[in-house]
N, CA, C and O atoms as CSV, one atom per row, in Angstrom:
chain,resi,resn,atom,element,x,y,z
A,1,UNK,N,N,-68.205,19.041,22.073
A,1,UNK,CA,C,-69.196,18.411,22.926
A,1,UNK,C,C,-70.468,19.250,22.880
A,1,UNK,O,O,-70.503,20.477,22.972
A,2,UNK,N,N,-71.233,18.650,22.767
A,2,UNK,CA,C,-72.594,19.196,22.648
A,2,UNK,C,C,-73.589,19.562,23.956
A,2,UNK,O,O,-73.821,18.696,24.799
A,3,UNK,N,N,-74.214,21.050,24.066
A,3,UNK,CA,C,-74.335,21.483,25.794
A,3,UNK,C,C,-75.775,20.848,25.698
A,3,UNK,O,O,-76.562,21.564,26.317
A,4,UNK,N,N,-76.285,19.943,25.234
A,4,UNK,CA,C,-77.251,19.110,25.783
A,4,UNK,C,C,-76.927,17.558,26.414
A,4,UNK,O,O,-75.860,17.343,26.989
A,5,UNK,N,N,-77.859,16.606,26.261
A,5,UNK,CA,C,-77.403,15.155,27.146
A,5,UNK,C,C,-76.741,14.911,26.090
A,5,UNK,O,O,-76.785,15.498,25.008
A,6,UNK,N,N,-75.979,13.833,26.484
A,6,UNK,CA,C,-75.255,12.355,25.754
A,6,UNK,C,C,-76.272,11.767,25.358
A,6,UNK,O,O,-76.984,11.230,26.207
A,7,UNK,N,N,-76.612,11.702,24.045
A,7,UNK,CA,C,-77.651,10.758,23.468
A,7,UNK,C,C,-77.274,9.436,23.953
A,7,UNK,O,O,-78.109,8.619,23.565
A,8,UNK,N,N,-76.302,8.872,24.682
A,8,UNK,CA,C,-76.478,7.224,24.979
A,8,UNK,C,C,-76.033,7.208,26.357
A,8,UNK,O,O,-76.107,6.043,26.747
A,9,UNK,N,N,-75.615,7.951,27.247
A,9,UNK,CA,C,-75.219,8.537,29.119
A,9,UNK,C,C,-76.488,9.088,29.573
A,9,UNK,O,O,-77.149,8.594,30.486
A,10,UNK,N,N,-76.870,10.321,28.785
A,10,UNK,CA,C,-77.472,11.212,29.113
A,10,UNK,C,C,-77.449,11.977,30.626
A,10,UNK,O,O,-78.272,12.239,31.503
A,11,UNK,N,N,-75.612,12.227,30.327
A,11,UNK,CA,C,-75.165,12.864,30.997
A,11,UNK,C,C,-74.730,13.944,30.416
A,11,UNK,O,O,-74.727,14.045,29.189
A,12,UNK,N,N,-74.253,15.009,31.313
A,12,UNK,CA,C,-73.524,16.591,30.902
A,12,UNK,C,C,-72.737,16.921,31.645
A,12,UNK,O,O,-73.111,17.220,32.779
A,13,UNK,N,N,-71.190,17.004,31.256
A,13,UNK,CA,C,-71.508,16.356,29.784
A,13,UNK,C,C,-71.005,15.004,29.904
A,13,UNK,O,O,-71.137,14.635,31.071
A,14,UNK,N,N,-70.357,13.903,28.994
A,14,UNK,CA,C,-70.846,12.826,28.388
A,14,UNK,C,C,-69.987,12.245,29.741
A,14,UNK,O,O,-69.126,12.984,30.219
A,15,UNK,N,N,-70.188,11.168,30.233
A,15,UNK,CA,C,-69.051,9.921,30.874
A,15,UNK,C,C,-69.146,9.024,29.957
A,15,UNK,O,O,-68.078,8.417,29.878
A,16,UNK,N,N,-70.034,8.593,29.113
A,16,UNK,CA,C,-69.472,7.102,28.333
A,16,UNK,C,C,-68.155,7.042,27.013
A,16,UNK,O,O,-67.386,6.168,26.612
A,17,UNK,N,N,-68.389,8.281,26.706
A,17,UNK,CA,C,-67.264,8.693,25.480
A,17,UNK,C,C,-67.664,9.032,24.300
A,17,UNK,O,O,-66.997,9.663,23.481
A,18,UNK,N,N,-69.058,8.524,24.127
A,18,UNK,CA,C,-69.911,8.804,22.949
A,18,UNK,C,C,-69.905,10.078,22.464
A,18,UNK,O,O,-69.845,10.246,21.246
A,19,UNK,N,N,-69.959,11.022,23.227
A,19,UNK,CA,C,-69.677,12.147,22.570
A,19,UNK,C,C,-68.226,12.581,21.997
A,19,UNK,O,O,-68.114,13.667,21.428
A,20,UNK,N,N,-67.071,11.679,22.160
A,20,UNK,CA,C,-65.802,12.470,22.049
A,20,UNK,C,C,-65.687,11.211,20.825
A,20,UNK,O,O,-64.566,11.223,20.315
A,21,UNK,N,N,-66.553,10.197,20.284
A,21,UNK,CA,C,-66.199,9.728,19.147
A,21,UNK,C,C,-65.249,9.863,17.644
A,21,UNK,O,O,-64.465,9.139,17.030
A,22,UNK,N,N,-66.068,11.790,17.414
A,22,UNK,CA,C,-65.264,12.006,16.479
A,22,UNK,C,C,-64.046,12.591,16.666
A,22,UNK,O,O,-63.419,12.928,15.662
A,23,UNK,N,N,-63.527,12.805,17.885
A,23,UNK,CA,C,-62.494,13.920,18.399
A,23,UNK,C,C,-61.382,13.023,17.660
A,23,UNK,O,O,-61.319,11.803,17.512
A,24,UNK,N,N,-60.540,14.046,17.256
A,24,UNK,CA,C,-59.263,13.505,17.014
A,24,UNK,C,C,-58.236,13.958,17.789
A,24,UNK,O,O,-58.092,14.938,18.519
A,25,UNK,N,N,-57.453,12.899,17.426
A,25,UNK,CA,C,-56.111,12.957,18.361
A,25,UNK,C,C,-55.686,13.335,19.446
A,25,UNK,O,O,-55.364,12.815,20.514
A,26,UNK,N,N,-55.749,14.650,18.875
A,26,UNK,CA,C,-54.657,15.865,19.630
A,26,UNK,C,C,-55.870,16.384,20.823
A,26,UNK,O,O,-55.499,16.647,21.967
A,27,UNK,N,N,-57.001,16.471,20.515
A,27,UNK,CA,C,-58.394,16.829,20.995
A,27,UNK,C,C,-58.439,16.164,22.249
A,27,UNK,O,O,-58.739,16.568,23.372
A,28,UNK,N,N,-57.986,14.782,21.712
A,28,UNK,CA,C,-58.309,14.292,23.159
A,28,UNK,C,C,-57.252,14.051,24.061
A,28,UNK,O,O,-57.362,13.382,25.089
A,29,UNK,N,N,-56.078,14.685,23.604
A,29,UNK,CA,C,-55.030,14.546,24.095
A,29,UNK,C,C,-55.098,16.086,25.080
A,29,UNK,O,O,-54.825,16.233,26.272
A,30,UNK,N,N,-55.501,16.959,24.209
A,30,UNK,CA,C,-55.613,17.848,25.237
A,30,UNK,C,C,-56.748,17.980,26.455
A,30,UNK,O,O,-56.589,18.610,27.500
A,31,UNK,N,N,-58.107,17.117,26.003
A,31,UNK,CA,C,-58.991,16.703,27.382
A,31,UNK,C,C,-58.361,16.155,28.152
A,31,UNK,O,O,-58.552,16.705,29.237
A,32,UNK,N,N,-57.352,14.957,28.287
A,32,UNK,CA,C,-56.745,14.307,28.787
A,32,UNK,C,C,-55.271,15.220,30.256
A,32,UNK,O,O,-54.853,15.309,31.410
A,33,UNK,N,N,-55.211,15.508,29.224
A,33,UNK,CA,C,-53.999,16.725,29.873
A,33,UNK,C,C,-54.849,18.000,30.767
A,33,UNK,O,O,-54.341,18.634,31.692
A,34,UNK,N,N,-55.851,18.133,30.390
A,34,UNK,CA,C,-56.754,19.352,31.052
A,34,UNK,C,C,-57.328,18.501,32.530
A,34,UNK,O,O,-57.490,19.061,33.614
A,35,UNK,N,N,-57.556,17.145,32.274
A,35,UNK,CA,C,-57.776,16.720,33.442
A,35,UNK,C,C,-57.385,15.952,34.450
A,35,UNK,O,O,-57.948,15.857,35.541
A,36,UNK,N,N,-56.057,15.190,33.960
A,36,UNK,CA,C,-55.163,14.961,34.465
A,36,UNK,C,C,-53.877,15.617,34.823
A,36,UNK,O,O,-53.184,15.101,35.701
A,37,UNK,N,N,-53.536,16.582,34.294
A,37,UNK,CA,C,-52.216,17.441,34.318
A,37,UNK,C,C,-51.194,17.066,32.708
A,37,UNK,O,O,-50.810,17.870,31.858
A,38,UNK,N,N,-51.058,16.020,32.753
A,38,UNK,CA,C,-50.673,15.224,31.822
A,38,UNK,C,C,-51.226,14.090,30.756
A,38,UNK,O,O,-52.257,13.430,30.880
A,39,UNK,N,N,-49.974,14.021,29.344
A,39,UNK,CA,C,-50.704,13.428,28.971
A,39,UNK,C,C,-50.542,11.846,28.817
A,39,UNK,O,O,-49.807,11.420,29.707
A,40,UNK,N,N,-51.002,10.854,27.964
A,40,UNK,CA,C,-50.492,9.581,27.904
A,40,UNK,C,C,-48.915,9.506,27.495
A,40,UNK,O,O,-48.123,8.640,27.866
A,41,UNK,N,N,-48.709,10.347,26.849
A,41,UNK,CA,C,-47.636,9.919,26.409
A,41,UNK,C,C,-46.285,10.930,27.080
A,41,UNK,O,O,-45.075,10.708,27.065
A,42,UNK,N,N,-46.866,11.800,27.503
A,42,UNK,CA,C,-45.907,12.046,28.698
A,42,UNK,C,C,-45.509,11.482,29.687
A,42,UNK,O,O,-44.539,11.919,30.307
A,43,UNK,N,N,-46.147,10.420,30.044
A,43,UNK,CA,C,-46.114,9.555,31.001
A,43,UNK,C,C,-45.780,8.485,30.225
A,43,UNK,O,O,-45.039,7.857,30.981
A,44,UNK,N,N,-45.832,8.006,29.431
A,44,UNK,CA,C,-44.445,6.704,28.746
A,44,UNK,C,C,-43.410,7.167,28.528
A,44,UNK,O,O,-42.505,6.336,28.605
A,45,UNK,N,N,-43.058,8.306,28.241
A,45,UNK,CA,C,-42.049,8.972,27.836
A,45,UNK,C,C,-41.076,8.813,29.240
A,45,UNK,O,O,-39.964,8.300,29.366
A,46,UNK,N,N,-41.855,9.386,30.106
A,46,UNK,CA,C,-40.793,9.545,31.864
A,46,UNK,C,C,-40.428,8.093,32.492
A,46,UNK,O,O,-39.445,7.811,33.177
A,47,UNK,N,N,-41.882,6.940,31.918
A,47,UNK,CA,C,-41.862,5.631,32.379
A,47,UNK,C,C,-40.054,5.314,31.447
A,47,UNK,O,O,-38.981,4.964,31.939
A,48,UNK,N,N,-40.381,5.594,30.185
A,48,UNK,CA,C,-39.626,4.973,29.595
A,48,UNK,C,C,-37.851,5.435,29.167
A,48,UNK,O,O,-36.956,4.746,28.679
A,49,UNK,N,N,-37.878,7.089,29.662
A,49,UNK,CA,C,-36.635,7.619,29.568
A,49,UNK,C,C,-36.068,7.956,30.812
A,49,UNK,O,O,-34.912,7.699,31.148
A,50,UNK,N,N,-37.221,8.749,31.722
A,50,UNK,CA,C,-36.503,9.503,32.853
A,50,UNK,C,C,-37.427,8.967,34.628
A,50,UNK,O,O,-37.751,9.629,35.615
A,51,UNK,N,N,-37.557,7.471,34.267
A,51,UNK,CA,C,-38.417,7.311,35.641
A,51,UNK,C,C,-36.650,7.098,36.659
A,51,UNK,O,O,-35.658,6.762,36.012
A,52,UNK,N,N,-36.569,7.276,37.761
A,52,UNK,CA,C,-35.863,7.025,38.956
A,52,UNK,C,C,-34.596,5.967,38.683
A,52,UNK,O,O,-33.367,6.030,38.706
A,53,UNK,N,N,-35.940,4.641,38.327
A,53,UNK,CA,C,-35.793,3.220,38.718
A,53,UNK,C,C,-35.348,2.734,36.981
A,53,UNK,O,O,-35.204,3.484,36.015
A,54,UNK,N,N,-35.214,1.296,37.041
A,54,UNK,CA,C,-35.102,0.678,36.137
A,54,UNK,C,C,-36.382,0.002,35.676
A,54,UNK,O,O,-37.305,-0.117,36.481
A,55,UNK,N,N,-36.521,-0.551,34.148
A,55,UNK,CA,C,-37.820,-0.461,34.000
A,55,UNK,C,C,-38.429,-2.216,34.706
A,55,UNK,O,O,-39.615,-2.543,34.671
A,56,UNK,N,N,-37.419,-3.027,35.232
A,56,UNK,CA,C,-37.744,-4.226,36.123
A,56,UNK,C,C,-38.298,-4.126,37.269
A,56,UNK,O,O,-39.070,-4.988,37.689
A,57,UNK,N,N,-37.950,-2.961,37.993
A,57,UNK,CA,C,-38.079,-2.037,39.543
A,57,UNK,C,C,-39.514,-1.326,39.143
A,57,UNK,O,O,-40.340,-1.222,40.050
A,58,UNK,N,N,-39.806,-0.898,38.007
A,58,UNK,CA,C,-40.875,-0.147,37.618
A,58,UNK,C,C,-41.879,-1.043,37.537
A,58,UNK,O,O,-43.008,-0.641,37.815
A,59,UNK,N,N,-41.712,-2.241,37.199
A,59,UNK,CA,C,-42.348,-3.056,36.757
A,59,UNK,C,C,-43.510,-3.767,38.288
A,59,UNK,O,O,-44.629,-4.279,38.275
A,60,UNK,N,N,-42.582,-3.468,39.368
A,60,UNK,CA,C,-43.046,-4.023,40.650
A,60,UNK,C,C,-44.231,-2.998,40.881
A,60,UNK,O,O,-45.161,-3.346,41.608
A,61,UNK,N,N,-44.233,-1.915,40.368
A,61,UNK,CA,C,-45.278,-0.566,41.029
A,61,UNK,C,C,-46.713,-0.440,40.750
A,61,UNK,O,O,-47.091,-0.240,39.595
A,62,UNK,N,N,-47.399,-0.525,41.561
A,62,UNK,CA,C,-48.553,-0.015,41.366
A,62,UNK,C,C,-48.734,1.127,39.719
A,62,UNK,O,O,-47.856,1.828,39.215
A,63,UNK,N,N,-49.888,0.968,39.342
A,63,UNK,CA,C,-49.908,2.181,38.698
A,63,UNK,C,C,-50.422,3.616,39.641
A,63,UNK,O,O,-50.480,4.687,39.038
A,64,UNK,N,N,-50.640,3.584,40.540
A,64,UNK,CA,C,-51.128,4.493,41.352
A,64,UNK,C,C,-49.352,4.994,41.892
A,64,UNK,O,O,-49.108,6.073,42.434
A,65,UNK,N,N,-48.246,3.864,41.562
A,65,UNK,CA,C,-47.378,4.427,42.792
A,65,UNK,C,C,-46.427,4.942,41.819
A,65,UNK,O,O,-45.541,5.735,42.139
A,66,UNK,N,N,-46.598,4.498,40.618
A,66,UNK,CA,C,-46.011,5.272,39.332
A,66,UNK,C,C,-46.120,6.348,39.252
A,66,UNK,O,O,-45.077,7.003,39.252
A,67,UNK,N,N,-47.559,7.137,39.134
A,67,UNK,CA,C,-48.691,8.064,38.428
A,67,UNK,C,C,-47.935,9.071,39.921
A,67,UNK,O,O,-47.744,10.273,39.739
A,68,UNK,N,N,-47.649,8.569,41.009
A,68,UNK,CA,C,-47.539,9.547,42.187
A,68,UNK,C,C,-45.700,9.804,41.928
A,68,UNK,O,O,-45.353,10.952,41.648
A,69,UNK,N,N,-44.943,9.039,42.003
A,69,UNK,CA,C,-43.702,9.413,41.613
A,69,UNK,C,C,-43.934,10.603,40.335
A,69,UNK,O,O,-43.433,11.721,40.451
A,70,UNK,N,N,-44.518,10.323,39.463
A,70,UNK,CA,C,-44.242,11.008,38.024
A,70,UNK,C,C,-44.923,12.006,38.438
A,70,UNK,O,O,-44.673,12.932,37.667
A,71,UNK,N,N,-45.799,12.407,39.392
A,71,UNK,CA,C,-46.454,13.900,39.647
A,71,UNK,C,C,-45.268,14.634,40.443
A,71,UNK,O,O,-45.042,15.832,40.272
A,72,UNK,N,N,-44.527,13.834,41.324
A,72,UNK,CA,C,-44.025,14.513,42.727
A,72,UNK,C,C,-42.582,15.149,41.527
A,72,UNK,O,O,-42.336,16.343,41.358
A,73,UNK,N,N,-41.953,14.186,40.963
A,73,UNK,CA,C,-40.948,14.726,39.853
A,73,UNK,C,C,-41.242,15.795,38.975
A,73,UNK,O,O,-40.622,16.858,38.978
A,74,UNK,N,N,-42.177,15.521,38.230
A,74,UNK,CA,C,-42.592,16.842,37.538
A,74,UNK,C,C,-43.095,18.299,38.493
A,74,UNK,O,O,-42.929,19.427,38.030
A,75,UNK,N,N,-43.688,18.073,39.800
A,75,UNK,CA,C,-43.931,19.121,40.196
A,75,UNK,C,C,-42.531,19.846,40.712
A,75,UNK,O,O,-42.439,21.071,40.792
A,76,UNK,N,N,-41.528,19.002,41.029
A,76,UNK,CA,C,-39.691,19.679,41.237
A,76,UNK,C,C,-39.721,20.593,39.807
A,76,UNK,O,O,-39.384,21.759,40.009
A,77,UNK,N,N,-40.001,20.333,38.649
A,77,UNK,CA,C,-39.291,20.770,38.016
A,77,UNK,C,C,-39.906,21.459,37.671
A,77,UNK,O,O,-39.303,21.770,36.644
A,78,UNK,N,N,-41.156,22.333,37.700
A,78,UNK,CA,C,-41.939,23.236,37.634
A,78,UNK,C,C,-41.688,24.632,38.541
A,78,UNK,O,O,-41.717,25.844,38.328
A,79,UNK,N,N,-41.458,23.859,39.528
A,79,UNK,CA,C,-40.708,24.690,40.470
A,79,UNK,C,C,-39.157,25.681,40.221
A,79,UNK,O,O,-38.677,26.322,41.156
């Protein structure tokens, strides 16, 4: 990321994404994880192997009430 504006936000640094265009993959997998805790696919992974519920029961949830189960679980096991 570049420590001047977003040539198309002209923010600092970027909110539209323009700057993380060329990032690959893993790059943004680790922005992702730096600012969420986690990453996308840690979170399909728990949706899809180790959530509570079944994935019909899962299916009823908010994504907000998902995203809060999958924090409160992972923070047990950090512990």
């Amino acid at each position: 990321m570049a420590l001047s504006d977003c040539v198309k936000c002209w923010m600092t640094p970027c909110e539209c994404g323009y700057e993380y265009r060329n990032w690959g993959k893993k790059s943004k997998d680790n922005l992702v994880k730096a600012i969420q805790g986690y990453t996308t696919q840690e979170f399909i992974e728990w949706v899809k192997f180790d959530a509570p519920y079944n994935s019909d029961t899962m299916m009823t949830f908010s994504f907000e009430e998902m995203e809060e189960l999958f924090l409160k679980e992972n923070q047990n096991k950090d512990e």
